[in-house]
TIRO-2110 file (N, C-alpha, C; in Angstrom, 1 decimal):
// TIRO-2110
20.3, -0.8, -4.7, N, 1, A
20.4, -0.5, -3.3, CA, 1, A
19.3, -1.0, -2.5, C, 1, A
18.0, -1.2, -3.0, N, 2, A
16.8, -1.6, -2.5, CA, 2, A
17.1, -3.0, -2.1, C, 2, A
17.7, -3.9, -3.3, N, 3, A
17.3, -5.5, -3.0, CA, 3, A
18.4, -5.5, -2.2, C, 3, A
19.6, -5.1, -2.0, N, 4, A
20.7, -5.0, -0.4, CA, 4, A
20.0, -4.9, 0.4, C, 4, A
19.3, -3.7, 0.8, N, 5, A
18.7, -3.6, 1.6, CA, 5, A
17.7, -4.3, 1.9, C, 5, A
16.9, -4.9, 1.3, N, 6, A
16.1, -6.0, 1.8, CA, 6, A
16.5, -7.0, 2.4, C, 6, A
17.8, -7.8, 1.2, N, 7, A
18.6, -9.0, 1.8, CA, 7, A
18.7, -8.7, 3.3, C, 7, A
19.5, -7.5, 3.6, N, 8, A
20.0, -7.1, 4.9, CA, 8, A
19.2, -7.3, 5.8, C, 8, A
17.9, -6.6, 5.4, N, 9, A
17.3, -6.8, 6.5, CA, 9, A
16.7, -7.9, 6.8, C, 9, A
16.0, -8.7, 5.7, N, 10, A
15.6, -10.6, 6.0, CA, 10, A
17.0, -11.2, 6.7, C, 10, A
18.2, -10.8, 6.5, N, 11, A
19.3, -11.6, 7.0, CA, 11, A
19.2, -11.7, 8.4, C, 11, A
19.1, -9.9, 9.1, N, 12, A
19.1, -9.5, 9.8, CA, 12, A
17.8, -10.2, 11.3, C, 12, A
17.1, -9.9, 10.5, N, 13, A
15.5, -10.6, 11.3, CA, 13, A
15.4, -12.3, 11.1, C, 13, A
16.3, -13.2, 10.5, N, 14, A
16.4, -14.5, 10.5, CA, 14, A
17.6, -14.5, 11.4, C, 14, A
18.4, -14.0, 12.1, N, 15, A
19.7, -14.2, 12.9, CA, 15, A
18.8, -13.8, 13.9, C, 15, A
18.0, -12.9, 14.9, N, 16, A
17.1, -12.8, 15.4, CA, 16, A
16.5, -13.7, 15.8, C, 16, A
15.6, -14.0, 14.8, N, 17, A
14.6, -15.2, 15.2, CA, 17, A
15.4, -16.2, 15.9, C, 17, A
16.7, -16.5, 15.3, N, 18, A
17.6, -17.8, 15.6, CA, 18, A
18.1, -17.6, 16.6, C, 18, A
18.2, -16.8, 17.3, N, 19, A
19.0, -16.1, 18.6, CA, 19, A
17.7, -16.3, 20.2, C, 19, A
17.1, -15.6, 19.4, N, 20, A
15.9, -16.0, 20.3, CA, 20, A
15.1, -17.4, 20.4, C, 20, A
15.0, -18.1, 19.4, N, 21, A
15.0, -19.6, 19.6, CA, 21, A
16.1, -20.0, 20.3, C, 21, A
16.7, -19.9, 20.2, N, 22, A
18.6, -20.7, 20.8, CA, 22, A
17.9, -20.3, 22.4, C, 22, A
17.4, -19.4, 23.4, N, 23, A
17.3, -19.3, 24.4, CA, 23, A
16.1, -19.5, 24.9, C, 23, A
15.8, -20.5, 24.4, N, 24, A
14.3, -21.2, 24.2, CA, 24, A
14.3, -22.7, 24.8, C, 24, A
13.6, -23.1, 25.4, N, 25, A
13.5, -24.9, 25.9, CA, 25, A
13.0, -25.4, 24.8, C, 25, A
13.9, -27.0, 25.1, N, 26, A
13.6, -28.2, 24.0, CA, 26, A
12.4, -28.7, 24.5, C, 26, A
11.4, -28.9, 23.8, N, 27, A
10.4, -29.8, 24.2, CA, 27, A
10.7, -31.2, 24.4, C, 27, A
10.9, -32.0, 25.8, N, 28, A
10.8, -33.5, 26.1, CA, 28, A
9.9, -34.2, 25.8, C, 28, A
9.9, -34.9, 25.2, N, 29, A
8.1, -35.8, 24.9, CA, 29, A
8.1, -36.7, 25.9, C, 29, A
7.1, -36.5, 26.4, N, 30, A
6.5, -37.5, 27.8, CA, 30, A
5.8, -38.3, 27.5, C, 30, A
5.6, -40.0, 27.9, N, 31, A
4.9, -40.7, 28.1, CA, 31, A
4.2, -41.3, 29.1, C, 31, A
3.0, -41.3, 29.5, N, 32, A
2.3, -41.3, 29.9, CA, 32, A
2.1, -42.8, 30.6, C, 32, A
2.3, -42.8, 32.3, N, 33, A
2.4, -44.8, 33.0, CA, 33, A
0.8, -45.0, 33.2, C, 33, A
0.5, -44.0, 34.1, N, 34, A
-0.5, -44.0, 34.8, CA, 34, A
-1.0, -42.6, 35.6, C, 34, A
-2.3, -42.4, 35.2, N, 35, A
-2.8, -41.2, 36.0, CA, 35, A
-3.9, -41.7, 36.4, C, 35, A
-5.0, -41.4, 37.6, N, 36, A
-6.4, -41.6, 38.3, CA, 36, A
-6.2, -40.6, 39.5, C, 36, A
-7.4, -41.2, 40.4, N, 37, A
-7.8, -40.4, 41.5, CA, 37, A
-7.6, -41.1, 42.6, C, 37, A
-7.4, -42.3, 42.7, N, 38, A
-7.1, -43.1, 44.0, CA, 38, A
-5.6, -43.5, 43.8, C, 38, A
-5.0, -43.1, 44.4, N, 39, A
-3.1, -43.6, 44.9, CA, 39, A
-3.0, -44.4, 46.0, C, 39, A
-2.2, -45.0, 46.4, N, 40, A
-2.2, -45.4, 47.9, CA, 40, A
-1.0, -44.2, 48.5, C, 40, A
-0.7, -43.3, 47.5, N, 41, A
0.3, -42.3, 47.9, CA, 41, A
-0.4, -41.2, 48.0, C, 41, A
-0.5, -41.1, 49.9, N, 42, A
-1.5, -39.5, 50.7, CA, 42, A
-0.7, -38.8, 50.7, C, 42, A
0.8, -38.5, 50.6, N, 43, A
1.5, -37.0, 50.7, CA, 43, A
1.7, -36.2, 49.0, C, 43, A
1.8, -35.4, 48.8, N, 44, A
1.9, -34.5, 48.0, CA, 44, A
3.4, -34.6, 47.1, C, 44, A
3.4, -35.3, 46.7, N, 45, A
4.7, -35.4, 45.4, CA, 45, A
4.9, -34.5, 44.2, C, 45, A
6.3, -34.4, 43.9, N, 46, A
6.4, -34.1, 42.7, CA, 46, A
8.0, -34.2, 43.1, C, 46, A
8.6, -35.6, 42.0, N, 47, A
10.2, -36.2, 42.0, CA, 47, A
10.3, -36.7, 40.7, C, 47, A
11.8, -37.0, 41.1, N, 48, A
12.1, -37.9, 39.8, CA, 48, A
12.6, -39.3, 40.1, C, 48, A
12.4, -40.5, 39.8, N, 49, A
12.5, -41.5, 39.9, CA, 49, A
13.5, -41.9, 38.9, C, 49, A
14.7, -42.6, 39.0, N, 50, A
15.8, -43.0, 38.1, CA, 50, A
16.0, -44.4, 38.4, C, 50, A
15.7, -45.0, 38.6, N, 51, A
16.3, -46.5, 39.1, CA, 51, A
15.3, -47.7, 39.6, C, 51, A
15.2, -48.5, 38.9, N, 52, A
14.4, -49.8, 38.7, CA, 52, A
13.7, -50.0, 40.1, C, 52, A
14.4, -50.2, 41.2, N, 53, A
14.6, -50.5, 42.3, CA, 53, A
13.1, -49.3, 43.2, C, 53, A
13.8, -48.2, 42.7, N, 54, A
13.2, -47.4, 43.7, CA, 54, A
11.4, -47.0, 42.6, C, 54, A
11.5, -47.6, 41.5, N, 55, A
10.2, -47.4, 40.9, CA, 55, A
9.4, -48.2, 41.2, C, 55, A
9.7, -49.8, 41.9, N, 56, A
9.3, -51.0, 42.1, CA, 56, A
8.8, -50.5, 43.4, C, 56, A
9.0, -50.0, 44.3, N, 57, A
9.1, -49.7, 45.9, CA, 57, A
7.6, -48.3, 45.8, C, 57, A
7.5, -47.6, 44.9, N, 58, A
6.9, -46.1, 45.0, CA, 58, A
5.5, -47.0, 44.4, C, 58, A
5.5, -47.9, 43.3, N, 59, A
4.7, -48.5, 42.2, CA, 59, A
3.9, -49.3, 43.7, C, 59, A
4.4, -50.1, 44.2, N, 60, A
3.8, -51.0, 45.3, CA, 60, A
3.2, -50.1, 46.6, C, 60, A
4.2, -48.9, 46.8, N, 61, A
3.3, -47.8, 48.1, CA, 61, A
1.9, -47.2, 47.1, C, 61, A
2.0, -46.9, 45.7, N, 62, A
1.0, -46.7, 45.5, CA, 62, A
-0.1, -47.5, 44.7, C, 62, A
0.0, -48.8, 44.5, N, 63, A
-1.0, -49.8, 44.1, CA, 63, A
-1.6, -50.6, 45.5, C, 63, A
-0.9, -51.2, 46.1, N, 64, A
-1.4, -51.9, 46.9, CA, 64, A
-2.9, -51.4, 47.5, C, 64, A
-1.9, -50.4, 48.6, N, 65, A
-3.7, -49.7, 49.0, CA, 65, A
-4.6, -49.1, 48.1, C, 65, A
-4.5, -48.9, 46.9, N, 66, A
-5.5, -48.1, 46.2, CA, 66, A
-6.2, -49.2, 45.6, C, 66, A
-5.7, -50.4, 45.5, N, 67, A
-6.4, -51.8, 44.8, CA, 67, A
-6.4, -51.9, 43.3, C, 67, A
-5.1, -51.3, 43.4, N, 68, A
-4.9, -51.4, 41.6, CA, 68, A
-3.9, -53.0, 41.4, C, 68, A
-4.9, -53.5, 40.5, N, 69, A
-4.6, -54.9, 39.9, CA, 69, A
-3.5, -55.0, 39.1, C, 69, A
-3.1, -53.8, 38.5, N, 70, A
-2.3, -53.8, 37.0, CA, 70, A
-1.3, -54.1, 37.4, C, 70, A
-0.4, -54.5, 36.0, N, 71, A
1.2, -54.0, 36.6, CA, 71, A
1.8, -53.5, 36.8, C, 71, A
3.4, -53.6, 37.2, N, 72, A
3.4, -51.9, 37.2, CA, 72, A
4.3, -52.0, 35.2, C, 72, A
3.9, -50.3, 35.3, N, 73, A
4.3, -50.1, 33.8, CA, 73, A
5.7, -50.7, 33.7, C, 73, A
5.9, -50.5, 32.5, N, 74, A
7.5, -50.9, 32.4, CA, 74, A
8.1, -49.4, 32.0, C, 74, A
9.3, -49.9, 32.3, N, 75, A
10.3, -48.2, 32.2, CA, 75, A
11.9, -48.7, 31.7, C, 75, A
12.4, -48.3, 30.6, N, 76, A
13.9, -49.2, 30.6, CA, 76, A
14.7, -47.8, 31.1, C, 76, A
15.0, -47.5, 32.4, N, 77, A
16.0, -46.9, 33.0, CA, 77, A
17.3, -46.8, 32.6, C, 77, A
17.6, -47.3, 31.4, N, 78, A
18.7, -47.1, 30.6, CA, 78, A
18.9, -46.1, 30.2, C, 78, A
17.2, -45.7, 29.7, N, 79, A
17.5, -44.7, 28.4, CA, 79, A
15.7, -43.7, 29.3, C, 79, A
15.5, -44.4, 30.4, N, 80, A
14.4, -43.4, 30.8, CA, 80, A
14.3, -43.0, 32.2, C, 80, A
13.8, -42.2, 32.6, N, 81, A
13.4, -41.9, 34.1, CA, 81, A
11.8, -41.2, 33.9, C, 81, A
11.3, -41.3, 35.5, N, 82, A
10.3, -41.6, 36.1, CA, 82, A
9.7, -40.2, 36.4, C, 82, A
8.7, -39.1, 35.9, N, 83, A
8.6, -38.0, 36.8, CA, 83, A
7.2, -38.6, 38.0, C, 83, A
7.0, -38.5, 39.0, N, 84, A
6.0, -38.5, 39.8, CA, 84, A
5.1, -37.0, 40.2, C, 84, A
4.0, -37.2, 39.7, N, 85, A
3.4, -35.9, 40.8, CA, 85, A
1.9, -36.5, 41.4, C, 85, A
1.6, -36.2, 42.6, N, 86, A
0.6, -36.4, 43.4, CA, 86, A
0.3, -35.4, 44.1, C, 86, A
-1.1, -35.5, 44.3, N, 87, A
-2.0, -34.3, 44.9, CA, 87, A
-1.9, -34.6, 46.7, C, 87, A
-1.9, -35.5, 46.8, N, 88, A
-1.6, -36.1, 48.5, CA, 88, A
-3.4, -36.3, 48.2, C, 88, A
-4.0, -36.8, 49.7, N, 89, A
-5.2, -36.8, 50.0, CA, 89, A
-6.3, -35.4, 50.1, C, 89, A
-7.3, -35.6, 49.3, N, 90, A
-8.5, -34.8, 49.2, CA, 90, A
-9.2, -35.7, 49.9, C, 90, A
-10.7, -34.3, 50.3, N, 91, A
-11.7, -34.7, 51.1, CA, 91, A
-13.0, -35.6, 50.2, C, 91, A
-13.0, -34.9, 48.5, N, 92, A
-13.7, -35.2, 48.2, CA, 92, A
-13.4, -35.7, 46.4, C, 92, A
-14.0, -35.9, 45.9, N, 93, A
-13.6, -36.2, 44.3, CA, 93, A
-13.8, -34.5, 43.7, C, 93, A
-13.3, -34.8, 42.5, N, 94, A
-13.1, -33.4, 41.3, CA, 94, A
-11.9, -32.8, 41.0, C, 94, A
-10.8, -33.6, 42.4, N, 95, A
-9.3, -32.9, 42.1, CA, 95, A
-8.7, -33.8, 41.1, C, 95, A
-8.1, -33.0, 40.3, N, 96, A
-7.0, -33.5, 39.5, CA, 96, A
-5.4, -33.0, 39.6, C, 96, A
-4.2, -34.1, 38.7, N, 97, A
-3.8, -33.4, 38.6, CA, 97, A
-2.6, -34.4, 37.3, C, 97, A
-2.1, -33.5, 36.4, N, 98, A
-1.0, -33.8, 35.3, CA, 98, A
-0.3, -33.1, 34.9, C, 98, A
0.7, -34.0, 34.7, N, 99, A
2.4, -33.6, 34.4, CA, 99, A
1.9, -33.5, 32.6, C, 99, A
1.9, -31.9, 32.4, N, 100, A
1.4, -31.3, 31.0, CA, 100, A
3.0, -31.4, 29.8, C, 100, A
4.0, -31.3, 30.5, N, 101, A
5.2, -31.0, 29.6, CA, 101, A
6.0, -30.6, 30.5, C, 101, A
7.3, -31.4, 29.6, N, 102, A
8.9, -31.5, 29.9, CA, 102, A
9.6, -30.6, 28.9, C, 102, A
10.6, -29.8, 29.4, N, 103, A
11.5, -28.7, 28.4, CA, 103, A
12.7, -28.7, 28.9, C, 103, A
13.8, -29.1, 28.4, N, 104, A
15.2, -29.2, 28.6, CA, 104, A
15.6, -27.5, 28.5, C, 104, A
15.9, -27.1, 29.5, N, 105, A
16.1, -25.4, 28.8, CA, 105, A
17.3, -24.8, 30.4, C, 105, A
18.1, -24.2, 29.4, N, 106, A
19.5, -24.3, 30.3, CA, 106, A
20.1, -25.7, 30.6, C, 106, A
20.2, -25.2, 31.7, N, 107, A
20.9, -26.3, 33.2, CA, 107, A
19.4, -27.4, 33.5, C, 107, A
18.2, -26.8, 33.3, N, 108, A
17.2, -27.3, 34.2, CA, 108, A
16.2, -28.0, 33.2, C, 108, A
15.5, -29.2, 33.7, N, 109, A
14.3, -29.9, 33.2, CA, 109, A
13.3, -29.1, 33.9, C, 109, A
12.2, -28.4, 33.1, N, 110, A
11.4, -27.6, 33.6, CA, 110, A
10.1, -28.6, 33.3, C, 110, A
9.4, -28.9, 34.6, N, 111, A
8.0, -29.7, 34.5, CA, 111, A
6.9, -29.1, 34.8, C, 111, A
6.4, -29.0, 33.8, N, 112, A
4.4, -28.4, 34.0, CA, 112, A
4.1, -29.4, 34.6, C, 112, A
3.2, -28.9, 35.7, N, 113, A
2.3, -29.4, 36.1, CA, 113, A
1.0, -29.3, 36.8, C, 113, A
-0.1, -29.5, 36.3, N, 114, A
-1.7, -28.8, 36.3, CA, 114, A
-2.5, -29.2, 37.3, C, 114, A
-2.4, -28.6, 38.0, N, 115, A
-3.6, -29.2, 39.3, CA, 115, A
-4.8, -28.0, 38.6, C, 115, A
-6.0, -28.8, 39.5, N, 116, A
-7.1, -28.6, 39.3, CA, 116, A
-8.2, -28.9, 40.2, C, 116, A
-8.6, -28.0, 41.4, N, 117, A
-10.0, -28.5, 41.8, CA, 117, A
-11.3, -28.1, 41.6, C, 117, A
-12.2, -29.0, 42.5, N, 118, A
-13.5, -28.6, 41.9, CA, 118, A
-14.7, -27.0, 42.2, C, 118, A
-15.0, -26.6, 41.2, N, 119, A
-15.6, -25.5, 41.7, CA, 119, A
-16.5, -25.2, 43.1, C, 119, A
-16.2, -24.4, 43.8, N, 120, A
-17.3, -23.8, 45.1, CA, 120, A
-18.7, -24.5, 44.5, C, 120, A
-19.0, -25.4, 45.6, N, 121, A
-20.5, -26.1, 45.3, CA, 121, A
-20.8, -26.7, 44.5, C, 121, A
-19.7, -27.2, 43.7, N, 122, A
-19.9, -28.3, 42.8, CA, 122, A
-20.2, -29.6, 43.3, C, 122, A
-21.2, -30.3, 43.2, N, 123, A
-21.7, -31.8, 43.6, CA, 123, A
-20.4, -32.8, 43.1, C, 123, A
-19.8, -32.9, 44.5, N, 124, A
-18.6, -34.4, 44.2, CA, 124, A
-18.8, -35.5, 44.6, C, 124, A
-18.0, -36.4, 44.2, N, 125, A
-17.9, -38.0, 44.8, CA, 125, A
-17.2, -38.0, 46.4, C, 125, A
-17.9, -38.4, 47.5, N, 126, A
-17.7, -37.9, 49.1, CA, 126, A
-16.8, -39.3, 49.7, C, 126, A
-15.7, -39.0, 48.8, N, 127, A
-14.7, -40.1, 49.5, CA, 127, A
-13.4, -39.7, 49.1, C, 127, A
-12.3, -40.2, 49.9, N, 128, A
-11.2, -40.2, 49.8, CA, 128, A
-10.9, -39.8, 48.6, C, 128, A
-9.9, -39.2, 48.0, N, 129, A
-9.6, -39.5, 46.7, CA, 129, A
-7.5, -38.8, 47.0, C, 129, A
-7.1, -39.7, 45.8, N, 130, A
-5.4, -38.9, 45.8, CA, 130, A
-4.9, -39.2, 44.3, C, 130, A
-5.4, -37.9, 43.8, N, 131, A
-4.7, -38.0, 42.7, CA, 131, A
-3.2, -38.3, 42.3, C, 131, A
-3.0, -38.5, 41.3, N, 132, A
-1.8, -38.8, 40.5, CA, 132, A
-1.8, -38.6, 39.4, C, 132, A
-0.3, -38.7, 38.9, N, 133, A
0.1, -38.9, 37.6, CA, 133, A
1.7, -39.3, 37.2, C, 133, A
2.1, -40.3, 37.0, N, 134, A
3.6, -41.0, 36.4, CA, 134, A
3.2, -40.6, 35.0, C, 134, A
4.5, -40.5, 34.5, N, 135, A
5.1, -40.3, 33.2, CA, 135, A
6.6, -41.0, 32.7, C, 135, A
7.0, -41.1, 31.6, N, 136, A
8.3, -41.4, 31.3, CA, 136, A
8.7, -40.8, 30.5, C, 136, A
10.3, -40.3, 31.0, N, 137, A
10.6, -39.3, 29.6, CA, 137, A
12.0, -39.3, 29.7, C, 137, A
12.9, -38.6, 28.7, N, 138, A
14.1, -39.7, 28.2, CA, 138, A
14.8, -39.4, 29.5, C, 138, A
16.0, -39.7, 29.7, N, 139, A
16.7, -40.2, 30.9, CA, 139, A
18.0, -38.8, 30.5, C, 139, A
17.6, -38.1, 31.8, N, 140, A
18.3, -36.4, 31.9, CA, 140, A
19.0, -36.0, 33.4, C, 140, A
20.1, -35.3, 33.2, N, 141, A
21.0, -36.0, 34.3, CA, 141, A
20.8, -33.7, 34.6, C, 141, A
19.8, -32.7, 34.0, N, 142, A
19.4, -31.7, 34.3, CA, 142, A
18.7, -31.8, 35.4, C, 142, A
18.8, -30.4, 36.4, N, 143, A
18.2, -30.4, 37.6, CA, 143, A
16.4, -30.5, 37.4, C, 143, A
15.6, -30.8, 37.7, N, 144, A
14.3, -31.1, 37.8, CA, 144, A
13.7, -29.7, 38.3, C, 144, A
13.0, -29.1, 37.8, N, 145, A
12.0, -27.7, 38.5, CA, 145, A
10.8, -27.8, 38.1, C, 145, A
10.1, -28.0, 38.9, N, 146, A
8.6, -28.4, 38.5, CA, 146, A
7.7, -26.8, 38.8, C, 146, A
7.1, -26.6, 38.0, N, 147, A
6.4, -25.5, 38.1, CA, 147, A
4.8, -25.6, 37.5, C, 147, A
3.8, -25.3, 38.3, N, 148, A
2.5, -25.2, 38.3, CA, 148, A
2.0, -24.4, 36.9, C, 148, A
1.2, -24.9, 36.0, N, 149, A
0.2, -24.4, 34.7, CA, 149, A
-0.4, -22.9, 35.3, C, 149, A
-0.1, -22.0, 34.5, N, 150, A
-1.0, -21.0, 34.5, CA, 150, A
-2.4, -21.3, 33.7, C, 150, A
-2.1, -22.4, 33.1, N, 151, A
-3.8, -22.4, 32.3, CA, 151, A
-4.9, -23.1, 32.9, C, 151, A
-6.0, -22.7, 32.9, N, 152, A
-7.3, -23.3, 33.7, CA, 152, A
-7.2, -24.0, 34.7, C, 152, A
-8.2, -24.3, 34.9, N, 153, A
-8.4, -25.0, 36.1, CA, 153, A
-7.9, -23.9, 37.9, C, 153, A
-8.9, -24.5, 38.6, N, 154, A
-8.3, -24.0, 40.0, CA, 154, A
-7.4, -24.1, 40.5, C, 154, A
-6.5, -23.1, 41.2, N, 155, A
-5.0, -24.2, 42.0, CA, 155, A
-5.6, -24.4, 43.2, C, 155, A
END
């Protein structure tokens, strides 16, 4: 009667666990284009970019004026899309900000994302700054909800 009842109950607490995993988000693995502190993109972003076209257009509003030489990354929009987030224009350096993780869960692509500024009276760099961060991650036809890190840093 014992070892039944043990069975039963490991059976029991393994259908559990499984139940509660099942209503749990997939982890997306993100790859990483480009992140810094100068953009030539001053408004406050957070999209998703699907299509060659319109990656070429956002890539050029944000290189040209910031004086970035590089290329722009490559992305195969077959099989990828584009998340954007940007801080818009600060007064001063110490802000950041990154796209921490993607989670396929329900209906919805759920995006962390970490801002961070600099502490009251912390000595910064006294210029312009607009953070960013592109990523690429597999190509998801789920609604996009981007939601702010509870972990560290200041919002």
């Amino acid at each position: 009667m014992s070892v039944t009842l043990t069975v039963a109950i490991g059976l029991s607490l393994g259908c559990l666990l499984d139940c509660n995993a099942a209503g749990g988000g997939q982890s997306v693995s993100i790859r990483s284009l480009a992140k810094g502190a100068f953009s030539g993109i001053r408004d406050a972003r957070q999209e998703i970019v699907k299509a060659a076209d319109e990656w070429e257009k956002l890539w050029k509003q944000h290189a040209i004026p910031a004086g970035t030489t590089g290329k722009i990354p490559p992305v195969d929009f077959s099989k990828e899309m584009v998340i954007v987030a940007t801080l818009g224009t600060k007064r001063t350096g110490g802000y950041s900000i990154e796209i921490v993780s993607a989670e396929a869960r329900d209906k919805s692509l759920i995006i962390t994302v970490k801002k961070s500024a600099p502490p009251p009276g912390a000595i910064t760099v006294q210029a312009l700054t607009a953070p960013y961060h592109f990523v690429a991650v597999r190509r998801s036809d789920l609604k996009a909800e981007f939601v702010e890190s509870q972990e560290g840093g200041k919002k």
